[in-house]
C-alpha positions in Angstrom: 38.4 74.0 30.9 34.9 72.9 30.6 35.3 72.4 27.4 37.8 69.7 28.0 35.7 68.2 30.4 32.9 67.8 28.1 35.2 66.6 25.4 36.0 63.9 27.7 32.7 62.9 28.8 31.9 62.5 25.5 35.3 59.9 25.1 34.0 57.7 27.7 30.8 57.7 26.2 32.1 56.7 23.1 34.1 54.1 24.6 31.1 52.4 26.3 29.3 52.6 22.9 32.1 50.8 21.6 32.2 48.0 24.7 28.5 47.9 24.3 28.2 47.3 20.5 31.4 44.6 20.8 29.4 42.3 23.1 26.3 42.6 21.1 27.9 41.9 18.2 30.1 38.8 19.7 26.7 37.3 21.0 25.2 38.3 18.0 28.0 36.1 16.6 27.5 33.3 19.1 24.0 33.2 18.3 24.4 33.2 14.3 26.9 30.4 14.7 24.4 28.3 16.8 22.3 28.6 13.6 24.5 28.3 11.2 25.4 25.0 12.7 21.9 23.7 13.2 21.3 24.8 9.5 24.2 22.7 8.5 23.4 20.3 10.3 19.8 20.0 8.9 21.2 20.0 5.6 23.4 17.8 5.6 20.6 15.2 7.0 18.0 16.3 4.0 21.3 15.9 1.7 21.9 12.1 2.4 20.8 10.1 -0.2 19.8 6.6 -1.6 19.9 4.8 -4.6 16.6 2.3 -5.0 16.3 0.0 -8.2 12.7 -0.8 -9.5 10.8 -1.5 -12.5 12.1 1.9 -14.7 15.2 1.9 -13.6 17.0 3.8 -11.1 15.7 6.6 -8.4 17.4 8.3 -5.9 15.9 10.1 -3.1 17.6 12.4 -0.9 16.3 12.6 2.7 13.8 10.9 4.4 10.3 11.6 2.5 7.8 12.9 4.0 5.0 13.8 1.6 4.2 10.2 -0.4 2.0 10.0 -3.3 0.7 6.5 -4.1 -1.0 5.1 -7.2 -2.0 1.8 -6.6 -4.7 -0.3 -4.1 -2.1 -2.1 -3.0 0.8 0.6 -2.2 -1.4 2.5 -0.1 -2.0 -0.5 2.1 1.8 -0.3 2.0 2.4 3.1 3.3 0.1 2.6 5.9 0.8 -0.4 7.2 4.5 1.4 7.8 2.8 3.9 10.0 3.0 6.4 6.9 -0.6 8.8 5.9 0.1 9.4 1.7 -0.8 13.0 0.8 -2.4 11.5 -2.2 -3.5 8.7 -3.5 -5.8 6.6 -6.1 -9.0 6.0 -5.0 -10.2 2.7 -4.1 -11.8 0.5 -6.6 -14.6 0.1 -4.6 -15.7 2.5 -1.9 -16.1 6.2 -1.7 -13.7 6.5 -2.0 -11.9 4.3 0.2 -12.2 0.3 1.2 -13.8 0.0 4.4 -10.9 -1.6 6.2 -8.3 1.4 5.6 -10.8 4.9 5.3 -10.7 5.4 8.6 -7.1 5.9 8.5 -7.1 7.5 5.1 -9.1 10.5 5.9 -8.1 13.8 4.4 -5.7 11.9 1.7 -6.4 13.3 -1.4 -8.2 11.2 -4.4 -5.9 11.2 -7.3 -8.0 9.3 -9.6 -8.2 6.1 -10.9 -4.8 3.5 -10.8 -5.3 3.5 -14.7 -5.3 7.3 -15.2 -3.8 9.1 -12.2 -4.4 13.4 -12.4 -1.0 14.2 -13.1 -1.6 17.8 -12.7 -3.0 17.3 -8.8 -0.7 15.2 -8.5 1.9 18.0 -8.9 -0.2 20.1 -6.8 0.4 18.4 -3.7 4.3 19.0 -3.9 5.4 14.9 -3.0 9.1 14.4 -2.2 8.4 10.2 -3.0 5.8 8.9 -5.5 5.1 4.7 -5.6 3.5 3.4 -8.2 3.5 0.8 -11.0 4.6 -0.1 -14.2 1.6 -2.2 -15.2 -0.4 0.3 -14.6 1.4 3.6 -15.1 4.3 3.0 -17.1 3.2 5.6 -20.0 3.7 8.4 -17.1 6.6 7.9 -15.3 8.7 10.7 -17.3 5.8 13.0 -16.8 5.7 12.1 -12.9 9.3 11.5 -12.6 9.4 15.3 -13.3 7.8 15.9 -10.4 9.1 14.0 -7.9 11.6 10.9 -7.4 9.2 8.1 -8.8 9.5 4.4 -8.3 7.6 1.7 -9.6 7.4 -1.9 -8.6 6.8 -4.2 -11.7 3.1 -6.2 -11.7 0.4 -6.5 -9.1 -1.8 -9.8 -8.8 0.5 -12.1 -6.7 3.7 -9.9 -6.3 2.1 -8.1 -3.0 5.3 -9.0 -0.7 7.6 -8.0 -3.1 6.1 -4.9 -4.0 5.8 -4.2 0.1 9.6 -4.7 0.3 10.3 -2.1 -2.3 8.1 0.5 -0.8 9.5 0.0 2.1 13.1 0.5 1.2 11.8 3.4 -1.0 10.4 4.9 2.6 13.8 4.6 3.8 11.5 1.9 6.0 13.4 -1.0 5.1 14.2 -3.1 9.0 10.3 -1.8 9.5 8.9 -3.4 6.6 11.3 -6.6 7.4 9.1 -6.9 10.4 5.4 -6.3 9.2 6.4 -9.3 6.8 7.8 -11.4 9.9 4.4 -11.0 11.4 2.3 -11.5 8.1 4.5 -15.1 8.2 4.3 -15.9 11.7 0.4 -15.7 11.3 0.7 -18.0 8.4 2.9 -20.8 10.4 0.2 -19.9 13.3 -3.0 -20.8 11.3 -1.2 -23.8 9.2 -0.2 -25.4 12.9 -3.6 -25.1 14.1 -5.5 -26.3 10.6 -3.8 -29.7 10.6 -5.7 -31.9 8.5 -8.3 -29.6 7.4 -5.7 -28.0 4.7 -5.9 -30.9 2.8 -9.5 -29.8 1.7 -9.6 -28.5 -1.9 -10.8 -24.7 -2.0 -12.1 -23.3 -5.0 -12.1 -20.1 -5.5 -14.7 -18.0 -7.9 -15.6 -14.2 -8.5 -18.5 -12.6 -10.0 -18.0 -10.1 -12.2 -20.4 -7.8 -14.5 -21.1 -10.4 -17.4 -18.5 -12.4 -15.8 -17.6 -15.0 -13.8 -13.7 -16.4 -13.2 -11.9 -18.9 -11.1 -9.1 -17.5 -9.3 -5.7 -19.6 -9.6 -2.7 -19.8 -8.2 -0.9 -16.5 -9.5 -3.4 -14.5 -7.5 -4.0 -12.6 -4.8 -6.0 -15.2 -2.7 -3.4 -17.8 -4.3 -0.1 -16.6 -3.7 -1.5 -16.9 -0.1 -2.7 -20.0 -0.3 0.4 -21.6 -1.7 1.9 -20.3 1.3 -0.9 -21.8 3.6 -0.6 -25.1 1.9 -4.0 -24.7 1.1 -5.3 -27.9 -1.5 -7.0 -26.9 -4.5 -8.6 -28.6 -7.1 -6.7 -29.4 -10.4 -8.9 -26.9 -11.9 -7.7 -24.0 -10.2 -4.3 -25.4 -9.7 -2.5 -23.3 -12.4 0.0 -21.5 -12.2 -1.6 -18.5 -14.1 -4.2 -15.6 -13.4 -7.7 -16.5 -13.9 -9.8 -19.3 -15.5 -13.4 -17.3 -17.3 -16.2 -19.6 -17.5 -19.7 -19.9 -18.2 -22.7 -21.3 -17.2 -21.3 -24.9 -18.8 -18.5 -24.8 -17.0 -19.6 -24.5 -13.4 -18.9 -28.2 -12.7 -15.2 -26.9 -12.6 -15.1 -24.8 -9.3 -16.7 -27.9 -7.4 -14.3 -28.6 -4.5 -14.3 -29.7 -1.1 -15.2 -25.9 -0.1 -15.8 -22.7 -2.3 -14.6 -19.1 -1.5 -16.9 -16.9 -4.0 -16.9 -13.0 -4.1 -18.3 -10.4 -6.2 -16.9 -7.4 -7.5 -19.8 -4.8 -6.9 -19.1 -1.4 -8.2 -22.7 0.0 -7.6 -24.7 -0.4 -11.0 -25.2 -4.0 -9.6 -24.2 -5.7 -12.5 -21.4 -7.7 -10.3 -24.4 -8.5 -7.7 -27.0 -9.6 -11.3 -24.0 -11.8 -12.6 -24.1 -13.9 -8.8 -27.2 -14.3 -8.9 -28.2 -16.1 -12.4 -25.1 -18.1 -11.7 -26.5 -19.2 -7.9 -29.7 -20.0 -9.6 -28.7 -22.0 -12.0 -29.1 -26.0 -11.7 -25.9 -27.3 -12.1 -25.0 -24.3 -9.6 -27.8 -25.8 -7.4 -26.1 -29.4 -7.8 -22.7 -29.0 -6.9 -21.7 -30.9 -4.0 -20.1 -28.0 -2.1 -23.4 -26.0 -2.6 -25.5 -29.0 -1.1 -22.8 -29.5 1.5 -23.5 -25.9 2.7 -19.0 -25.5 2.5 -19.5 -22.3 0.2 -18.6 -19.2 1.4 -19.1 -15.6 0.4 -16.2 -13.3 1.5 -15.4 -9.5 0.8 -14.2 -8.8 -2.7 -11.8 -6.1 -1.4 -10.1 -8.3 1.2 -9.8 -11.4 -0.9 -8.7 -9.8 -4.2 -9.3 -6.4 -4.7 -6.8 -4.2 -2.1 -4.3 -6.6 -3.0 -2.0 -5.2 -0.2 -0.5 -6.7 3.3 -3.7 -5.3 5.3 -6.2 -7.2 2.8 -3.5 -10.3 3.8 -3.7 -10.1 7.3 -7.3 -9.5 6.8 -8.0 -12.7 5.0 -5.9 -14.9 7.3 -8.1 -13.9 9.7 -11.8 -14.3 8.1 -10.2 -17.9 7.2 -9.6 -19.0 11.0 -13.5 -18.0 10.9 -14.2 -20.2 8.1 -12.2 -23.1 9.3 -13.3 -22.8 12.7 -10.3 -22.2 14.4 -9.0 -19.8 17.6 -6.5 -16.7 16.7 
């Protein structure tokens, strides 16, 4: 008799076991289901996929990156300017290693070298899931960085800043953003030619010292892409539609205009600030009537050339309402 009883004590308890372990195991369930879901979910987001087309070819990059590797001046102006700090990037051509108007945003990025000879094997290092550069510059790695990561490259520099920004941009998966950092770059320009008037029918020069060199600037430019959009005059020496125009000492009668923009390319052996100098000192220098006027103006090599990118733009819109005397 006792026997029986304890034989069915030990039923129930094996019963309740059971119940016990069957709602553990069906919220355990639940619970794995939750996750399951979420993990789907999550996948499917980092699966989705575009196709962009650029200077190699064709890349396409599945989710949204995150961890961007850039290889020119002008790209990382790019990324940032979309709200976007690179993992890496080429160090600035002047600076240490970054221009003054972006390192305060740029610190902790990771110097990659120069835009002529990334480090390919840092580069892999930092993992990227997007790398931007270009095919002027690195078009003899692109398989070996390709490898890597999805690569694309816009085609030149120089002029091309705005459509190089739109490719980024789409690259970013940024594409209505970057729309709208151009809107603004253009409003500023319609901005600055409204309240100019008159005055943009002065003819600006523009000249940069160099070590053992000194160039006009012309219209497939940096500073001249942007001036062509300004309406800015220019003399029929710099008004080609081509890169630069090297002179010498002979020659400086050429870059006489109604005003001068000059800048100089200082890299810290002062070769750049040497070459300014034995121009500025020179008489026919001395005798130009935009010298004698006191209409010549030194600006920052990095803003007006240099950086290349949409920050350096808006930068330079802005030191020229300072130049032309006119309220932002």
């Amino acid at each position: 008799m006792r026997a029986k009883r304890h034989t069915s004590q030990l039923t129930k308890m094996f019963v309740l076991l059971c119940a016990v372990i069957l709602v553990l195991t069906a919220c355990g369930g639940q619970s794995g289901s939750e996750s399951k879901a979420a993990e789907d979910k999550a996948q499917a987001a980092d699966t989705t996929s575009y196709t962009i087309k650029h200077a190699m070819g064709e890349t396409t990059i599945k989710g949204t990156p995150k961890r961007i590797v850039v290889l020119t001046n002008e790209g990382t102006e790019a990324v940032l300017a979309l709200g976007i700090k690179p993992v890496g990037a080429v160090k600035s051509f002047t600076g240490d290693p970054w221009y003054d108007h972006i390192k305060a945003d740029m610190e902790g990025v990771t110097v990659l070298g120069e835009e002529s000879q990334p480090n390919i094997e840092m580069i892999a290092s930092l993992k990227p899931d997007l790398i931007l550069g270009n095919k002027m510059r690195q078009e003899k790695v692109y398989q070996q960085l390709s490898a890597i990561a999805p690569t694309v490259f816009s085609e030149t520099l120089r002029g091309e800043w705005k459509a190089n920004f739109s490719l980024y941009a789409e690259a970013l998966g940024k594409k209505a953003e970057g729309e709208q950092v151009l809107a603004d770059f253009d409003k500023k320009i319609d901005d600055f030619k409204a309240k100019a008037g008159d005055k943009l029918k002065e003819k600006v020069s523009v000249v940069r010292f160099m070590g053992g060199k000194t160039r006009i600037y012309l219209s497939d430019t940096f500073t001249g892409i942007i001036f062509k959009q300004i309406g800015i005059a220019r003399p029929e020496t710099n008004y080609k539609d081509t890169f630069v125009e090297e002179i010498t000492k002979e020659r400086i009668p050429e870059v006489d205009a109604d005003m001068m923009l000059y800048f100089t390319y200082e890299t810290g052996d002062n070769k750049g600030n040497k070459q300014a100098e034995e121009f500025m000192k020179d008489p026919l220098w001395q005798n130009l009537n935009v010298v004698k006027n006191k209409k010549a103006f030194k600006v920052d090599d990095a803003i007006f050339n240099t950086a290349g990118g949409v920050r350096a733009a808006n930068l330079m819109v802005d030191e020229l309402y300072n130049i032309y005397g006119l309220q932002k």
